[in-house]
Residue, then its C-alpha position, 0 to 999 in steps of 0.5 A: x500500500x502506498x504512503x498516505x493511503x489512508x489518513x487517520x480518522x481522528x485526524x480527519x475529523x480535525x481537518x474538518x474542523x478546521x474547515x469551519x473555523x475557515x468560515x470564521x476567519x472568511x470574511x465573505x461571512x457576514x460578522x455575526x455569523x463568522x463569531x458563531x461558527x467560532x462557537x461551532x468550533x468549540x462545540x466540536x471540539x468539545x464532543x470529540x474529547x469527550x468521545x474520540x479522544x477519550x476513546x483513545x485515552x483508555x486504550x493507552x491506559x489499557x496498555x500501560x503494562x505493555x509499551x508496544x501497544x502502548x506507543x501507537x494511541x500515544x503517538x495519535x494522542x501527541x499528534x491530536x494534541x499539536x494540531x489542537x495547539x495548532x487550532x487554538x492559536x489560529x482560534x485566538x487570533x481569529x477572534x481577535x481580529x473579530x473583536x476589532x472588526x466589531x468595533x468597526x461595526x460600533x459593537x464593544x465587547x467590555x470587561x470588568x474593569x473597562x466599564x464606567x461607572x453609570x455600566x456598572x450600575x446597570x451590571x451590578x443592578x443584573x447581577x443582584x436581581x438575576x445571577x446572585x441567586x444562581x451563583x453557589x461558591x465552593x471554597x477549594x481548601x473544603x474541596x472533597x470530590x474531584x467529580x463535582x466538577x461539571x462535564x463542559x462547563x466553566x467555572x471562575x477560580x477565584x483567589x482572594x486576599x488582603x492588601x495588608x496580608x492580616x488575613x491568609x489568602x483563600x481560594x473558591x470556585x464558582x460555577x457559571x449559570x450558562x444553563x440558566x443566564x445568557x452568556x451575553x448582558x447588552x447594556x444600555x446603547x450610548x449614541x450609535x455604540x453597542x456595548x456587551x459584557x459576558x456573564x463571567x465579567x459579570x461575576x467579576x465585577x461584583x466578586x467583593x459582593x458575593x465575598x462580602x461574608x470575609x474581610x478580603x479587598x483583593x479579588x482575582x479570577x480565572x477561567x477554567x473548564x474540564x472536559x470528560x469522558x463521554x463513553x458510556x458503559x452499559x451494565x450487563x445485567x439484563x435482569x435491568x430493563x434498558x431504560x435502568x441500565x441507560x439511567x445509570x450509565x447516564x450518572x456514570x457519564x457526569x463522573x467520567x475522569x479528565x480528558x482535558x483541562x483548559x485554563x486562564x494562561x494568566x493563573x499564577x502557577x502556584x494557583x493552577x498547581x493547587x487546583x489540579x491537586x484538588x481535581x486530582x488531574x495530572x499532565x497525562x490528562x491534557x492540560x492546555x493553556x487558554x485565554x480569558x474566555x473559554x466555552x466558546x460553545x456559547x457564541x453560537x447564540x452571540x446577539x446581533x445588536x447592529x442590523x441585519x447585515x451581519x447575519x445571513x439574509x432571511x432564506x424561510x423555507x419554501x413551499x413545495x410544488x406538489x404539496x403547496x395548498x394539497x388539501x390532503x398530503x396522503x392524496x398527493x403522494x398517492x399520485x407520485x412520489x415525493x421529495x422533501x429537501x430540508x432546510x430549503x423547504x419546509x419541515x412543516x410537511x413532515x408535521x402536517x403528515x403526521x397530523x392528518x393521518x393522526x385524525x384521517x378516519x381511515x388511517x388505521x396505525x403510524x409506525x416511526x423510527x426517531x433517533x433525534x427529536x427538537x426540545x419542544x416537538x411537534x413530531x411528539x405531539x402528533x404521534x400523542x394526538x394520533x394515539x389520542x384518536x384511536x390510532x395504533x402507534x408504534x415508535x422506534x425510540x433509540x435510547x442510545x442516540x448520543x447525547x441525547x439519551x436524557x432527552x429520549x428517555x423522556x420522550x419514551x415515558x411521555x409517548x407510553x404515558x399516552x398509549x403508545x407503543x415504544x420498542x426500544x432494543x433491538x438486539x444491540x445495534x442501534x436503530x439510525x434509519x428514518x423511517x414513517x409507515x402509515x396505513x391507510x383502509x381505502x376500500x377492502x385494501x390497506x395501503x402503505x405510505x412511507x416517508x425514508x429520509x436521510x436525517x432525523x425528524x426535528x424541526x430545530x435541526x431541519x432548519x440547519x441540516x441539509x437532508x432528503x427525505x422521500x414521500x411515496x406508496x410505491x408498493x415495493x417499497x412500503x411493503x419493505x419499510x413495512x418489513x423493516x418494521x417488522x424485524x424491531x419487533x423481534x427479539x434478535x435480528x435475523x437476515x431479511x431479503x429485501x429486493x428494492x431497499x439496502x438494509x444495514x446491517x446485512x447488505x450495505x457494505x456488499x451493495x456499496x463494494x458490488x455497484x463499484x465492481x458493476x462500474x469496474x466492469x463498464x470501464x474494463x469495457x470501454x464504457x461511461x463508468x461514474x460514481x457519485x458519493x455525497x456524504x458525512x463521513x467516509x472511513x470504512x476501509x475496505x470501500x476505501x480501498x475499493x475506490x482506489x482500485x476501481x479508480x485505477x481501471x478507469x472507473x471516475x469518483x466524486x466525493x462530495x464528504x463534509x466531515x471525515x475523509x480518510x481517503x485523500x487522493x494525490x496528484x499521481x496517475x494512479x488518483x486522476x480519476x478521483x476528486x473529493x471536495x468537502x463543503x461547508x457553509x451556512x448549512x451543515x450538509x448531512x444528506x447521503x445521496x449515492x449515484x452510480x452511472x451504470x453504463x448511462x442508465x444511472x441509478x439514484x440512491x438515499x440512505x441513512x448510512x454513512x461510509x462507516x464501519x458502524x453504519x455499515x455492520x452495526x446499526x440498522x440503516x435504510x437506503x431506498x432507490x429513486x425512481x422517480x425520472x423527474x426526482x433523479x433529475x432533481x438529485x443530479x441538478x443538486x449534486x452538479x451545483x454543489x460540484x461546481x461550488x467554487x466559493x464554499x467547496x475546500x479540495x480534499x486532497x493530499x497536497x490540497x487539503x482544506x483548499x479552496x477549490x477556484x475555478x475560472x467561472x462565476x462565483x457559485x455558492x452551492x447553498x444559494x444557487x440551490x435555494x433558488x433553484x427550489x424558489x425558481x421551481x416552485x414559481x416556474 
């Protein structure tokens, strides 16, 4: 195998970090936005410490007693470890030029000490009616359990002390309430100036009031945070239903040990060496120089307090042509198929679906998979409201969706507290497809209704995530999803046939590897051999290396992979025929859409999965055909505009990566040009 065949997963993930903080640094990003993709960035990086790097974390100390298996997952952890260093300069330098460029805007962002005296006025009057009473100081000298600390928030190491030094010094720590209070007070305009203090000043410029119990006149604060393990460990007593083994799993979670440690670079060193004392943290636990500021995360809701120039302009979801002003979507779909393209048009479909067949008199039963559902969610609603009417409810409801368990777990109880069905296991793998089955007595027949998508029912992520969703009552396909459903009712899992739909965990990967052998074929043939592959994520080895030798018969690729990538081709002869860009912007591109050319007869897929070895072999994943003629051409305009996005689109390879691909035409924004192509098509 040839050098760089491969590249390391976990470094992949960074190069696509990477590619968002591009977009806070691009100043083609109005200003506003480019600060909330800075708190897109932390928010990355956060989860993966708490779940890759954690990952790696305990394969090391697994092999402490063996220094072979030992050196390899130190050395990725050293290698991650450079390139976050690497990432954190550049944060720090972009955000700084961002300061600047909101001053610009006559927007000012104070500390404590910059504000005068009519602002602190008005910030000690917040403090004392909004933020005292959710501050709980913990003196550190008291300090018993290194776990009190909280997974991803930030805390205030204050020091205190007498000028005189009558009184020996005294250190706490207090907990910033984000979970409660924006971390961003506006104070009062002054001519046409925009002033802005962050909670953590705040706290600072009224530390003599929460201290004013002791005789201290000196106060001095630094940020820090502690990230921790996120893995979860399920308890394999089964004579506990999952829902117990999930919950305790779930506290086990918020005791997870260190995986990184940020501070205030400004801490005095003996400060710093106490408080990793306490927390019982050592160097081996990533310990990592900060600014002032940390949990960025928060800047994903920075306030715009200047006008609409700074943010995006409006793009309100569009109507679709075939559904707009259909008094019954059922009857719509019954005609022909349908395809829903979120956040160009709007969720609301998957809404109104839902709430006609919950009061449709001859829809008999619902049946859906949900994986990932909005904080207030009227999917939730209108499955209850079906139950409600006397509709037979079934719901997939997969616990182990991450990050999400809480909020699922509660989602579980609410829908069986109203009468419908829950299945949660399904003989251990998790249940990732996107799948509504309706039906419906039209005459002496049941007929089946099926929505199979490429991403999650919820409308806060719809508005954000680029996903496709399919609408039909094609018979081959809903007596399929109809089976699909069927297998979650069984105790184990066992192989289904299925001749129209591809279903993880028994015939994607074979589907993936033989359609690229078909293309193989054509090129050995002298035939048009093409494959198209847009998705999130591109690991699994094995396809990996089968589009490498596929390309090398002459069979051409374009990857379009937003996150991970380990394939990265060169500029040999050997990778002429592969092209791999990534795209990232105002939406997070989450659709996976495959196209295979079949000698010009080409063929149009959806699917859940991405190219990984978890979607492909353990989880339960649907790809659906489509075949629909007039639907293929509107997946194949999509994918020719993002192909041709020379604004957004980074090259993917090993000498360009994360470069932006230019071309000699117009500039094209694939995110835009696609929401006019859905505007011009509805309006034609």
């Amino acid at each position: 195998m040839r050098k760089k065949l491969i590249t390391n997963r976990e470094i992949s993930w960074l190069s696509f970090n990477e590619r968002v903080l591009q977009e806070a640094s691009d100043e083609r990003v109005p200003l506003i936005e480019r600060i909330r993709f800075l708190g897109i960035f932390s928010n990355n990086l956060d989860e993966f410490f708490r779940v890759r790097v954690a990952t790696w974390r305990r394969l090391r100390d697994l092999s402490d007693t063996d220094n072979v298996l030992k050196k390899a997952p130190q050395k990725l952890l050293d290698k991650i470890n450079k390139i976050d260093h690497q990432h954190q300069q550049k944060f720090l330098e972009v955000y700084k030029q961002l300061l600047r460029e909101l001053i610009k805007e006559k927007i000012f962002i104070l500390n404590e000490k910059q504000l005068s005296d009519e602002q602190g006025i008005s910030v000690r009057q917040y403090f004392r009616e909004n933020v005292r009473s959710n501050l709980f100081p913990i003196m550190i000298k008291n300090f018993k359990r290194s776990t009190s600390l909280k997974d991803k928030s930030i805390y205030l190491a204050v020091k205190l002390s007498k000028k005189d030094k009558s009184i020996k010094p005294d250190h706490a720590l207090i907990k910033l309430p984000t979970s409660l209070l924006s971390r961003f007070l506006i104070l009062p305009k002054i001519e046409d100036r925009n002033y802005i203090v962050l909670l953590d000043d705040v706290i600072r410029y009224n530390l003599a009031d929460i201290f004013s119990v002791f005789d201290y006149d000196i106060y001095e604060a630094y940020t820090i945070k502690l990230t921790r393990d996120a893995e979860m460990e399920l308890d394999n007593d089964m004579s506990k239903s999952l829902m117990e083994r999930m919950s305790e799993s779930l506290k086990q979670r918020k005791k997870g040990r260190p995986v990184r440690f940020v501070y205030d670079r400004q801490m005095p060193g003996e400060m710093l060496s106490m408080i990793l004392d306490k927390l019982k943290i050592t160097q081996k636990d990533n310990v990592v120089k900060g600014g002032r500021y940390h949990n960025f995360k928060d800047f994903i809701s920075f306030p715009n307090v200047n006008g609409p120039h700074l943010e995006y302009p409006p793009a309100p979801p569009l109507p679709h042509r075939h559904l707009s002003g259909s008094k019954s979507i059922l009857a719509a779909i019954s005609q022909k198929d349908v395809m829903l393209h979120f956040p160009y048009q709007s969720f609301q479909y998957i809404i109104d679906l839902l709430r006609e067949a919950s009061i449709d008199p001859a829809v008999k039963s619902i049946k859906m998979t949900l994986y990932r559902v909005a904080r207030t969610s009227n999917v939730i609603n209108a499955l209850i409201n079906a139950a409600r009417n006397g509709k037979e409810v079934t719901v997939y409801l997969e616990l182990q969706a991450r990050f999400d368990e809480q909020a699922n777990m509660y989602w579980s109880e609410k829908l069986q507290e109203e009468g419908v069905n829950i299945i949660h296991g399904t003989a251990g793998l998790k249940v990732h497809s996107k799948l509504i089955l309706i039906k419906r007595k039209e005459g002496r027949q049941n007929v089946l209704y099926a929505n199979i998508g490429t991403g999650n029912f919820n409308e806060t992520t719809s508005k954000i995530y680029t996903d496709v969703h399919l609408l039909t009552a094609n018979k081959k396909l809903t007596a399929e999803v109809d089976k699909v459903f069927g297998m979650f009712e069984k105790t184990y899992i066992a192989p289904v046939e299925f001749k129209e739909l591809v279903v993880s965990p028994f015939k994607t990967r074979l589907f993936i590897l033989r359609m690229i052998n078909r293309e193989i074929a054509h090129a050995r043939a002298g035939k048009k051999a093409e494959v198209i592959l847009k998705l999130n994520s591109l690991v699994d080895e094995t396809v990996v290396k089968k589009i490498y030798a596929a390309a090398k018969e002459g069979v051409k690729f374009k990857l379009i992979t937003r996150g991970i990538c380990v394939l990265m081709p060169g500029d040999n002869e050997e990778d002429k025929n592969i092209e791999a860009i990534s795209i990232v912007g105002r939406y997070l591109e989450h659709a996976r859409i495959f196209v295979f050319s079949n000698d010009g007869k080409p063929q149009y897929y959806l699917s859940s999965a991405d190219v990984m070895a978890r979607n492909l072999d353990h989880r339960i994943e649907v790809t659906v055909p489509v075949l629909d003629k007039n639907l293929q051409k509107e997946l194949q305009t999509i994918l020719d505009i993002q192909w041709r996005d020379n604004v957004k689109a980074r090259l993917l390879g090993q000498n360009t990566l994360n470069t932006y691909k230019t071309t000699e035409e117009q500039p094209l924004q694939s995110q835009v040009e696609t929401y006019n192509y859905f505007k011009n098509q509805f309006y034609q």
